[in-house]
C-alpha positions as CSV (number, residue, x, y, z in Angstrom):
1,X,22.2,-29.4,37.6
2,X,20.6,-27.1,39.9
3,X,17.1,-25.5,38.9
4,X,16.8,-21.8,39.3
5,X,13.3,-20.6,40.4
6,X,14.1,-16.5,38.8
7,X,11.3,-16.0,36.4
8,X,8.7,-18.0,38.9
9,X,9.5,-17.4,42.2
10,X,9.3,-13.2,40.9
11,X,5.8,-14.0,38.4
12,X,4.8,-15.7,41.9
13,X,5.6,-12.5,44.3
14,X,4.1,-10.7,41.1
15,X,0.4,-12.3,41.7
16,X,0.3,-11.8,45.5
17,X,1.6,-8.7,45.5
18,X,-0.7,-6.9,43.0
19,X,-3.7,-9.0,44.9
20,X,-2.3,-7.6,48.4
21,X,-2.4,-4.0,47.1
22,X,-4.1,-1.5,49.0
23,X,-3.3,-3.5,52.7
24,X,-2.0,-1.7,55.5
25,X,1.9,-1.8,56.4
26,X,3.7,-4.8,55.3
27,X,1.0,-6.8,54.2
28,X,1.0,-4.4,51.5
29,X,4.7,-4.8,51.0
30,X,6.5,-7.9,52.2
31,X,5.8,-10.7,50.2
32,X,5.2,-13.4,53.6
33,X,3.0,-11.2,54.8
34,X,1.0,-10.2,52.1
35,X,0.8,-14.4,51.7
36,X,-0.8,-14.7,54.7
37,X,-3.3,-11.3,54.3
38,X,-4.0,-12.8,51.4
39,X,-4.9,-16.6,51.9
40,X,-7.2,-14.7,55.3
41,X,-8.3,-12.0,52.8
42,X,-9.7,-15.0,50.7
43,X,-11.1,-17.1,53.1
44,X,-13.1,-14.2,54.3
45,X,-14.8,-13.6,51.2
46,X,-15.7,-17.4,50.6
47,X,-17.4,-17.3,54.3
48,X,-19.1,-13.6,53.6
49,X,-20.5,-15.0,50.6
50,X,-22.4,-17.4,52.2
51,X,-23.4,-14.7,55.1
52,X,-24.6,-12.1,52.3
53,X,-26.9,-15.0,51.4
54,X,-28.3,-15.9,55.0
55,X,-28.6,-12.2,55.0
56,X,-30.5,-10.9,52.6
57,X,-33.2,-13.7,52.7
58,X,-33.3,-12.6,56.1
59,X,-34.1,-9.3,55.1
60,X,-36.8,-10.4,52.2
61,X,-38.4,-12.4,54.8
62,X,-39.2,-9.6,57.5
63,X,-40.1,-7.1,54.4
64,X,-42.8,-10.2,53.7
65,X,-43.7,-10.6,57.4
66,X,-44.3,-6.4,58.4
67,X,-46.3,-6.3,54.5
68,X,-48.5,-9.3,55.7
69,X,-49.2,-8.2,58.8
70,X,-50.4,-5.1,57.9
71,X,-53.1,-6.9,55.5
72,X,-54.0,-8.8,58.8
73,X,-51.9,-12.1,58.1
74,X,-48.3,-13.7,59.9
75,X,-45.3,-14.4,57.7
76,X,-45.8,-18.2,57.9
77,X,-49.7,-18.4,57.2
78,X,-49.3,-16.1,53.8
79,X,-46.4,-18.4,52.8
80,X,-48.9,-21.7,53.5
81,X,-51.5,-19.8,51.9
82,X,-49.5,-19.2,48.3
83,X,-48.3,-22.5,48.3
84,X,-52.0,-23.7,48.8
85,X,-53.1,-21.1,46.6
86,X,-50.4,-22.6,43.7
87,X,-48.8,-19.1,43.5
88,X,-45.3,-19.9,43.5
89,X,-43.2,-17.0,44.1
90,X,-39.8,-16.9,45.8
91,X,-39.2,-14.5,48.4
92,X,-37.1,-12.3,46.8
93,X,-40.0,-11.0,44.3
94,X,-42.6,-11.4,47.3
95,X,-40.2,-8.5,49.0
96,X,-40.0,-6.5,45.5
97,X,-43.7,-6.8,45.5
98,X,-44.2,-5.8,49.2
99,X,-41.9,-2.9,48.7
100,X,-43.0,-1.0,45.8
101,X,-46.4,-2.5,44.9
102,X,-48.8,-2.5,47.7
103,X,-51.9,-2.9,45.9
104,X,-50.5,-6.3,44.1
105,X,-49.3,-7.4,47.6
106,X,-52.7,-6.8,49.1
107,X,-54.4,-9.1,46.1
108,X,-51.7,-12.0,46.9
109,X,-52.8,-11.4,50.8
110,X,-56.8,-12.0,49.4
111,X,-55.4,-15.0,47.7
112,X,-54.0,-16.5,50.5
113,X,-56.7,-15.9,52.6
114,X,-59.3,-17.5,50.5
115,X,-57.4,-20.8,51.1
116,X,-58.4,-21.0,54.5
């Protein structure tokens, strides 16, 4: 008895289809190709994850750096200051904090500095 793949093989085309929609040409279209945009399509978004990451610790970090060094301290000696200091905050709130609240920032700076 032979199986016949009807219902899958068109639920199948279905799926990739509807998340190829909105490529250009046939990737858009054709089921191979849209496969293939697809699986790439995916594989880019796993590895741009993990850059979106790296980047935007990249950014908190020189927000923390320019902020320091305007209250007369490097990046590295505020960070090994706080930790001395037992103020643990991540980097992500220490850029906030920068940002928007200079007056805070300068009293963590103080903090720091009286560690040494």
């Amino acid at each position: 008895m032979r199986v016949k793949t009807g219902i899958i093989r068109r639920k199948k085309h279905k799926r990739v289809l509807k998340a190829a929609k909105g490529f250009r040409g046939a990737s858009g279209d054709a089921f191979k190709q849209a496969k293939q945009a697809t699986r790439k399509a995916m594989a880019y978004s796993t590895r741009d994850r993990k850059v979106n990451k790296r980047k935007m610790r990249q950014l908190w970090i020189t927000r923390i750096n320019s902020a320091a060094r305007l209250n007369g301290l490097s990046y590295s000696k505020l960070m090994n200051g706080l930790k001395k200091a037992g103020i643990e905050l991540d980097r992500k709130v220490l850029a906030d904090i920068a940002l928007n609240n200079a007056n805070e920032f300068t009293k963590l700076v103080d903090a720091a500095k009286a560690t040494f």
